[in-house]
N, C-alpha and C positions, 0 to 999 in steps of 0.2 A: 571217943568215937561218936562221930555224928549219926543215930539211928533213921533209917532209910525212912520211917513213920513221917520224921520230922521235917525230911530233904521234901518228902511228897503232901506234904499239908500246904495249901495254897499262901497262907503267908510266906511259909521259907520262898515256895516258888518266886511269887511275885518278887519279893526282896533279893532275891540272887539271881534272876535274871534283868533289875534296876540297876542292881550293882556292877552285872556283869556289861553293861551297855556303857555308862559313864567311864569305869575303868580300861574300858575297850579303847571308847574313844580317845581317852586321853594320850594312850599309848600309841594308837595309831599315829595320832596328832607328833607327840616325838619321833616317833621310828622314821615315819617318811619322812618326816622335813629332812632328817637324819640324813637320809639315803640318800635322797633327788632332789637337787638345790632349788630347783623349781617350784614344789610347793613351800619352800620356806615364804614365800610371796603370797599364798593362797591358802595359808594352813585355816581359811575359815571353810575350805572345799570339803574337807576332812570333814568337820563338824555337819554341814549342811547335807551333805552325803549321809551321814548318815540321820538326820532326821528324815529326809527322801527314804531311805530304807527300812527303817520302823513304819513311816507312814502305810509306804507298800506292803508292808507285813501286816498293817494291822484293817487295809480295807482289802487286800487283797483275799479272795475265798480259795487258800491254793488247801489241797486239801492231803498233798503228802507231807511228809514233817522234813524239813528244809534242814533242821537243826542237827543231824546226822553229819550234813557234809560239812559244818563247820570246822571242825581242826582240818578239814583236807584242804580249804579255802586259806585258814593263816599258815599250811605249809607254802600254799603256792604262792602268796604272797611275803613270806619268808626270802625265798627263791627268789622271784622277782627282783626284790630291793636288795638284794647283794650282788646280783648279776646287775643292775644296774648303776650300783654305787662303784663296780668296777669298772665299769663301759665310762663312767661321770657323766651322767644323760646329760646335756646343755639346754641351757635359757638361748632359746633361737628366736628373739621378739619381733613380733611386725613391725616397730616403729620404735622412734625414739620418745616417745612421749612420758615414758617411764627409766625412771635408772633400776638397775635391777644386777647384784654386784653377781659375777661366776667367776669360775676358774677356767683353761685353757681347756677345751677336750675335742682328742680326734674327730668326736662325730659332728664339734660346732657347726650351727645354720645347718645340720641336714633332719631333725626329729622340729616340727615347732612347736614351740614351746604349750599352745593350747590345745594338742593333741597327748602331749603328756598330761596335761591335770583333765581332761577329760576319761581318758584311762582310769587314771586313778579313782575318779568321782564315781565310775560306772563300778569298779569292780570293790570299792568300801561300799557303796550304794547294795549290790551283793550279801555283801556280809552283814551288814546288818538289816536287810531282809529277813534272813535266819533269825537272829534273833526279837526281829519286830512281830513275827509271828508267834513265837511264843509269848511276846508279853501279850498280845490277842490272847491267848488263850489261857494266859495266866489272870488278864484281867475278866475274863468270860466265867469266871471260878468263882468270882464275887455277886451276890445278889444287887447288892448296893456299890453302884462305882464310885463314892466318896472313899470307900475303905480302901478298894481296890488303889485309887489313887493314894491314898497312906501310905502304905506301904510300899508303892513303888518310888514315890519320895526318899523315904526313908533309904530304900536300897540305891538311890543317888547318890542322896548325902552322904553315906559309909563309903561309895565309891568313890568321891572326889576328895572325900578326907583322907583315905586310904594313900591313895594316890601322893595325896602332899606330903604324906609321911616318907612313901618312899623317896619324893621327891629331896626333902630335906636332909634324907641320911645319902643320898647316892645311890641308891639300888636302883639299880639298870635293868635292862632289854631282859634278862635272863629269868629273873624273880617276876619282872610282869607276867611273862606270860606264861608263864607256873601257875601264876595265879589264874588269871584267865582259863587255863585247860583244868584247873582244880575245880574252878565255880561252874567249867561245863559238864565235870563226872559228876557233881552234887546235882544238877539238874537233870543229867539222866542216869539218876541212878532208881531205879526202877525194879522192885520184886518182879515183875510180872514179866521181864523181858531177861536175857540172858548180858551176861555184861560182853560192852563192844573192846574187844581185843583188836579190831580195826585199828579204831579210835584210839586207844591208845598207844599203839603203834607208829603212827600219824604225829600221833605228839610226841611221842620220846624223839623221834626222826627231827621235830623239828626244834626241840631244843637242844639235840644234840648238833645241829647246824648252825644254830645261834652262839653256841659254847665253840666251836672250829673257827665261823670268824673272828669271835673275841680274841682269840689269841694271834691274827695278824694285827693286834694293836697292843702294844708290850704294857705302853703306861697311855691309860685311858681313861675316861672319867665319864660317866652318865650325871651332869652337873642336872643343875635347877632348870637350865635354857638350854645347853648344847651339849651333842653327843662331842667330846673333848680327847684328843690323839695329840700327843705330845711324841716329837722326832729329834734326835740326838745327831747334827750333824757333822759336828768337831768336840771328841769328850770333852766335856765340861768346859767348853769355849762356845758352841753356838747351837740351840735348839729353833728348832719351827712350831708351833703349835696350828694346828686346825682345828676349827670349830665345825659340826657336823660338814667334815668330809673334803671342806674350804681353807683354804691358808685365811691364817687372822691375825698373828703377830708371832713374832721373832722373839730370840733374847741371844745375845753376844756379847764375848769378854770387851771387845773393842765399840764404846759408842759413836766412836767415828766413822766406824762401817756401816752403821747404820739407816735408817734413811737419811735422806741429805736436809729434812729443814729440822732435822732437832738440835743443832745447835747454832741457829740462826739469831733466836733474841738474845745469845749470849754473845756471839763475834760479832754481831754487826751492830749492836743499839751502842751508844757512849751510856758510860755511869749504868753498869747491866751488873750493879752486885746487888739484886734483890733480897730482900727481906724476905717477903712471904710471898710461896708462889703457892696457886692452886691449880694441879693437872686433875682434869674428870677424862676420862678411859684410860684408867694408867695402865688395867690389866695385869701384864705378869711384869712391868716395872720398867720398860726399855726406857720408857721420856722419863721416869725418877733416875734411872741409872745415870743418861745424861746430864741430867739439870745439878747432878749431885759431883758431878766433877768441876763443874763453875762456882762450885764452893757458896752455894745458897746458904739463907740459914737456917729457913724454916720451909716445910713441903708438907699440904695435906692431900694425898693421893686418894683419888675416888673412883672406882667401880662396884659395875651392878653387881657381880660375878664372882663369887668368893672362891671357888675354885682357882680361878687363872691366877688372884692375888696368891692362893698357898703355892699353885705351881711357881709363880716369881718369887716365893720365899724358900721353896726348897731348892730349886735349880736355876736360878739365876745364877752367871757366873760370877757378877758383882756385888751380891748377897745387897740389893739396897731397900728393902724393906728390914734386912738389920740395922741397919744407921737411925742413930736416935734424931736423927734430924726430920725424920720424916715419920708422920700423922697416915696410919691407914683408913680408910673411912669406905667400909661396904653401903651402898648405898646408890638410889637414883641420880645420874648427876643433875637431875632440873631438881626432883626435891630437897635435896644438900643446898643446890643454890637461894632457893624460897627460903628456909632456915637458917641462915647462915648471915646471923645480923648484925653482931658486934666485932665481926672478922673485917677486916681491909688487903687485898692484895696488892703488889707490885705488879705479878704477871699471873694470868689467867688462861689457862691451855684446856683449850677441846682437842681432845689428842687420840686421833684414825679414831673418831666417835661413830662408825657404821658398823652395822650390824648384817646378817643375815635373818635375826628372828622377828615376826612381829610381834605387841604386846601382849597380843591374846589370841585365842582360838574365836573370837568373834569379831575381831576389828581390823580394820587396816592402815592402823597405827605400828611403826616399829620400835622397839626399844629406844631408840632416842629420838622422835619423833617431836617429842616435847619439850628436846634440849636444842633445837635449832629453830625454835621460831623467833617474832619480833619481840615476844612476853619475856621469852628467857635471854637473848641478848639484854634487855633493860635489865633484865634481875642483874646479870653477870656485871655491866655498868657501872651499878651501884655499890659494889663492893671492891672496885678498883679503888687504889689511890691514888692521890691527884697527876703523879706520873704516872700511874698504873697503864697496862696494856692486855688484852685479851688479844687471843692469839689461835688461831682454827687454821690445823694443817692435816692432807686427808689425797688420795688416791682420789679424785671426785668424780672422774669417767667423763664426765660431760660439761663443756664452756660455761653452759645456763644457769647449771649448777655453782655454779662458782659467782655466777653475775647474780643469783639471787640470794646468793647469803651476803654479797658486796652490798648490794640494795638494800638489806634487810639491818646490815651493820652503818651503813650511810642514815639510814633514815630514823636509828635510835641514838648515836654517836654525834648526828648535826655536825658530820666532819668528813675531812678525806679517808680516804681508808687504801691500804699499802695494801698490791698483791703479787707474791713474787712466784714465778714456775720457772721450769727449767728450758732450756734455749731449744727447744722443738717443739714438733705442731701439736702434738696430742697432749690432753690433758689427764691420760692415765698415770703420765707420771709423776700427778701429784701437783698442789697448790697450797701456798703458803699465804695466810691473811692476817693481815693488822687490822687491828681500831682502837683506839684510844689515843690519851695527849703526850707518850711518848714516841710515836709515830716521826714527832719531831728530832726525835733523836736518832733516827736512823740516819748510818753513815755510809752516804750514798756514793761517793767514790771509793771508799773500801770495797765495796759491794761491788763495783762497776769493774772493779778488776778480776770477776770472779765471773769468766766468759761461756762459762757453763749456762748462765743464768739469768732472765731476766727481770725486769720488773717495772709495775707503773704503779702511780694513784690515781684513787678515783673520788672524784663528788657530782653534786648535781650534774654538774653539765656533761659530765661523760657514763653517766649511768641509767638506760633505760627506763624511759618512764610505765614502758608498758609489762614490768615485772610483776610474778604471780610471786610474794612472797607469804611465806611459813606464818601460820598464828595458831594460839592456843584453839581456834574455831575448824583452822584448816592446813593441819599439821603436815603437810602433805608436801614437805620440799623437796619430793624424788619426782614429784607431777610437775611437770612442765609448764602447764595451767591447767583449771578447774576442768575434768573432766574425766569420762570412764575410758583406760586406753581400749585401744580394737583388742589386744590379747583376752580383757577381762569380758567385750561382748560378745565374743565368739561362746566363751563359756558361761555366759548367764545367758543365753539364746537356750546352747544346749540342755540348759539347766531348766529353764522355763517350760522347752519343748517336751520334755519327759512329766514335768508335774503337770502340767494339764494334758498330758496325755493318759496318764492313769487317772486323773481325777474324773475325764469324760469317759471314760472305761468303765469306772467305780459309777457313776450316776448312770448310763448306760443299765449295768447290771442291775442294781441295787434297783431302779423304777422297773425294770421287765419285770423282777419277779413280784414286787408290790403291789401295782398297778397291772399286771396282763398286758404288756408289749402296751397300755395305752398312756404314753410317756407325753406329758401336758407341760408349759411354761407354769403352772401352776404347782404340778407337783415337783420339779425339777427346784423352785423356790423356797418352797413352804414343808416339803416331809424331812430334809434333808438338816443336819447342825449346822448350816452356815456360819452362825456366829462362833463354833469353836474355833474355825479359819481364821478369820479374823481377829480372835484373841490369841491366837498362836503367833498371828502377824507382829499383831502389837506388841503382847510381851517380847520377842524376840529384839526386837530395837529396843526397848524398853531397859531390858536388860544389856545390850551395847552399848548405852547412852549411859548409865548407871555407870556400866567397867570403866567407861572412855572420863565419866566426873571421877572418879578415885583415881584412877592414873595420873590425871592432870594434878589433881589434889594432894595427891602422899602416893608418887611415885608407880614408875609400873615393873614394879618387882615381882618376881610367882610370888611373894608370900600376899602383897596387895590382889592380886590377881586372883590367888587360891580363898582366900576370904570375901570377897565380892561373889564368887559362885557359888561358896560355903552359903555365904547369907541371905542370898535369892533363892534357893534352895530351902533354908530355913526356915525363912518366909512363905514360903509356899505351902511346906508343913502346919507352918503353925497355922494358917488360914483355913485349910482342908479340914484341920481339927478344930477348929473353934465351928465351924460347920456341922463338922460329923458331932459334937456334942450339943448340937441345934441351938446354940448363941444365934439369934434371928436378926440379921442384920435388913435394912429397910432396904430394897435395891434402889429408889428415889435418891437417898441418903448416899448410896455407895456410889453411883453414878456420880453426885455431888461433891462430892470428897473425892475421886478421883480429877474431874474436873478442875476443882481448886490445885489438886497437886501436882496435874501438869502447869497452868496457868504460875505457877511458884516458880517451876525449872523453866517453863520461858521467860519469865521477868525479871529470874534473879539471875545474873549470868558469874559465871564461874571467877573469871576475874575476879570482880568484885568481894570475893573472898578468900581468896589464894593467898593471901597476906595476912589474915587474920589469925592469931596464937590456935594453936592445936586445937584444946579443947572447943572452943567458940566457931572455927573450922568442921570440928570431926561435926557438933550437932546440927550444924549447918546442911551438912553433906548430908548427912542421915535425911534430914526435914526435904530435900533439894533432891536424893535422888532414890529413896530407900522408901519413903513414904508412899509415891506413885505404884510402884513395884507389890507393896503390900496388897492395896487397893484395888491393883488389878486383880491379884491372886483372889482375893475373898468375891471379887465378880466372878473369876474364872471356876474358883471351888464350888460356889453358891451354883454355878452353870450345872457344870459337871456331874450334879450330887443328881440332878432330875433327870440327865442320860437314861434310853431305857437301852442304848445299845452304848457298853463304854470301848469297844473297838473302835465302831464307826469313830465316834468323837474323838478321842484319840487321834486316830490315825490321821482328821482332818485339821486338829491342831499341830499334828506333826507338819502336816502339806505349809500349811498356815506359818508355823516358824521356816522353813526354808524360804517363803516368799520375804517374811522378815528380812532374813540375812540377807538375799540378794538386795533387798531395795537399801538394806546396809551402805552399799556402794554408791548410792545417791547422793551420798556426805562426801565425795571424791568431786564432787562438784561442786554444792551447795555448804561441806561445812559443817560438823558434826549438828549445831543447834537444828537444823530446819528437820531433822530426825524428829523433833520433837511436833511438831505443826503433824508430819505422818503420822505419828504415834496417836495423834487425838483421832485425824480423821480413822484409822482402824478400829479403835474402839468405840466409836460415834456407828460406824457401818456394826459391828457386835451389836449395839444396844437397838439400831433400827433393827436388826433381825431376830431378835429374843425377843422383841415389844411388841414388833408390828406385823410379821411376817412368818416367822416359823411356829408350825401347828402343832402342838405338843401332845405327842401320843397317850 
């Protein structure tokens, strides 16, 4: 039994309300993408919402305690996202400038789609106001906001580790937020006050709601990436699978019913008895199912998603993850391709490789983002054999989309490249692509009697020059060309709009009562932490740039994901404390060393290592994107420890990291690297305002 002495001594505080913030977020970050297919595109709204909402909580002077109405808030939004998972709120885009995959739903083109993640922003923005206010008041408990920061670290890092555990075993929507309403009774559990029978009222209500819908999903899985519903619609002859709420693959006794290009490199190529094939998104097994009735010999199947592989081992109706012919392989399919050296294949299959998830709660990278550039075509290249052929067939929604992966196959291949779709005008239903030197083996009057269906080659001369194709710099092959679509300005407008709207709010107040209403360009400069802003900016890309080099690098799997925030986090820690045990580092020196170690990650570019064996890689990485990240923390800790107000500062790092994430989207045009060129000017603007400008109380 946890004694209430111990729940109200300011460390537990601070620590279970860190923990309870990170844990929150994380959840939120699943449940909704979960519910409403729309943020699965913006799950970085999620996160940035709620730095907006700590921040407000922590310059905001509200002076009743907000943290009461928290469980009433996660019932309403309970509510919310199951009424709207039933309604299937629609992606209703302004333009086509983005692909963006949905399903059918009655209310299509009538909700737009930037009025939904608006919503959303506004009322997580809410939520964790409540709780931005108490870490104000948790960090207002500490004399010294070095400690104060400690420990709130610390109740991160438990929170995102936490997290990955459940993550790893499958524990779902039900256990989070047990957890969550447990770490809110620990917080107010208070001698002095009477216990809230509301409150827990509120919460039995709402996970007793959360337990009712679970069981309109018979067999369901809370995986590493998606909320996962498996449908039985011929026993034991043909299931459906969704991934959060979305159709995402089939499995069937017959693979001729199939989709119609999986057995294409088998009937149409001459001499198509392959040796060794490699499919990356096998998933729950339908293209192995196929490929394994052409009596291949060898098959190593790769997905990120170990779930979908057990569901194709237990209920598939072909059981072909039993047949010893076939290699399972859990795994990134770009980082399998990097590693994968002494292997040669026949045929090489990117198979329905789209996703609804992005890689992370900070980027605008998707799961396979990094398996359809020009990097990863050459890798795949290189491990064909000399008839070998690679082979990319996919539902692709949009012409462009197809003409820039043709382009992008064209232009590593130095060849024509075969693209076949079916005999009408829309390209929803799906396109089938060759490249490589068995190309020539296709047999084109066998095919030409098969009136369903057409097909041409393509090379130089019928392939736009003015193509925006896929790179490891500009992974962005769902963007049309370099640019932010109208969906995503509407909401960094509104985004924008609210943080300087409280931040002239918070300066507004903060100089009336300092200064007597006499509010100067001087003081509005100089009383204020500026530079915490700014190093909120910075770190914030800092650490996206960071996620975005280990993704590239060794894959973007949660576990790669989970230890990149593990380790910025950790880092952070250790920094704070070598601080707080007054290790005197020179800030000339820190200044210096962080300058060198961004000038490192712009000169050393990624490529240039991606090939290198593991070890010589991992310390590369570390030196390339884990160094800078250090460097900033012991500036930012070093900042922090002289606060004499750790709210204020706080809350203005919080404002500081949300202007990050938005300017995040600036790589949607420019290209992940030129993050880095920002990154310096933010903490060049930090160091002008700590040196030369702000008056230290």
């Amino acid at each position: 039994m946890i004694s209430t002495n111990f729940i109200q001594h300011r460390i537990a505080k601070i620590f279970l309300i860190s923990f309870l913030i990170l844990f929150l977020e994380l959840t939120l970050i699943r449940w909704v993408n979960s519910s409403i297919t729309s943020i699965s595109f913006y799950s970085n709204i999620i996160m940035l919402a709620s730095f907006f909402g700590i921040g407000c909580g922590c310059l905001l002077d509200i002076k009743k305690n907000l943290f009461r109405i928290f469980p009433l808030l996660i019932l309403i939004l309970a509510i919310s996202l199951f009424v709207s998972a039933i309604l299937n709120l629609p992606i209703s885009s302004l333009d086509d400038e983005i692909i963006m995959f949905k399903t059918p739903s009655f209310l299509d083109n009538k909700i737009p789609n930037y009025l939904i993640i608006i919503i959303v922003f506004s009322y997580i923005t809410l939520i964790f106001l409540t709780l931005g206010q108490q870490l104000k008041f948790a960090f207002n408990n500490f004399a010294k906001p070095i400690d104060a920061y400690i420990f709130d670290l610390t109740g991160s890092l438990a929170g995102i580790i936490f997290f990955s555990i459940f993550s790893y075993f499958e524990i779902g929507l039900m256990l989070w937020i047990f957890v969550i309403f447990t770490i809110y009774f620990l917080l107010t559990n208070d001698q002095k006050s009477k216990f809230n029978f509301n409150a827990l009222f509120i919460c039995f209500i709402t996970i007793l709601l959360i337990f009712l819908n679970s069981n309109f999903y018979q067999n369901s899985w809370w995986s590493r990436y998606y909320f996962i519903d498996l449908k039985e619609f011929v026993k034991d002859q043909h299931y459906l699978i969704s991934t959060d709420k979305t159709g995402h693959q089939e499995m069937t006794a017959n693979p001729k019913e199939s989709a119609w290009f999986y057995s294409i490199p088998y009937d149409y190529f001459k001499n198509s008895n392959y040796d060794d094939i490699l499919i990356i998104g096998a998933g729950s097994g339908q293209d192995v199912a196929s490929a394994l009735t052409k009596n291949v010999k060898r098959i190593d199947a790769v997905d990120i998603e170990p779930r979908l592989v057990e569901i194709g081992k237990q209920f598939h109706p072909l059981k072909p993850y039993s047949d010893p012919r076939v290699n399972v392989i859990i795994n990134d399919g770009r980082n399998f391709l990097e590693n994968q050296k002494n292997k040669k294949y026949d045929l090489i299959i990117f198979a329905l490789t789209d996703s609804l998830k992005l890689a992370s709660n900070s980027t605008n990278t998707r799961l396979e983002s990094y398996l359809l550039t020009n990097e990863s075509f050459a890798t795949a290249k290189s491990l064909l054999k000399d008839n070998g052929m690679l082979v990319l067939y996919n539902y692709y929604r949009k012409d462009w989309l197809v003409e820039k992966i043709i382009g992008s196959l064209n232009m590593v291949f130095q060849d024509k490249i075969l693209s076949i779709q079916k005999n009408i005008s829309t390209i929803q239903s799906g396109a089938f692509i060759v490249a490589g030197n068995k190309i020539n083996d296709f047999e084109e009057q066998k095919f030409a009697k098969n009136l369903g269906f057409r097909y041409k080659f393509f090379d130089e001369k019928n392939i736009s020059k003015n193509l925006y194709l896929g790179t490891d710099n500009w992974p962005f092959i769902y963007l049309l060309k370099p640019l932010i679509p109208h969906n995503y300005w509407v909401i960094i407008i509104y985004m924008l709009a609210l943080n300087f709207s409280l931040i002239g709010f918070f300066i507004y107040k903060n100089l009336q009562e300092n200064f007597s209403k006499k509010i100067t360009k001087r003081n509005f400069l100089t009383t204020l932490p500026w530079h915490m802003f700014f190093l909120g900016a910075g770190f914030m890309m800092l650490e996206t740039k960071n996620i975005i080099n280990f993704q590239l690098l060794f894959g973007t799997t949660w576990l790669v994901n989970s230890l990149v925030f593990s380790g910025v986090l950790a880092l952070a820690l250790l920094s704070a404390i070598l601080v707080k045990i007054k290790i005197n580092f020179n800030k000339k020196i820190l200044y210096f060393l962080m300058t060198i170690s961004l000038i490192l990650a712009i000169y050393i570019p990624l490529k240039s290592i991606i090939n290198l064996p593991f070890f010589s890689k991992y310390l590369l990485a570390i030196a390339i994107s884990l160094l800078p990240i250090f460097f900033a923390n012991l500036i930012f800790s070093s900042n922090f420890a002289k606060q004499t107000d750790a709210g204020i500062s706080f809350g203005l790092n919080m404002l500081g990291a949300l202007i990050g994430g938005i300017l995040e989207y600036i790589s949607m045009i420019s290209g992940y690297h030129f993050l880095l060129y920002i990154i310096a000017f933010c903490y060049l603007l930090a160091i002008i305002f700590v040196e030369f400008i702000f008056i230290k109380k």
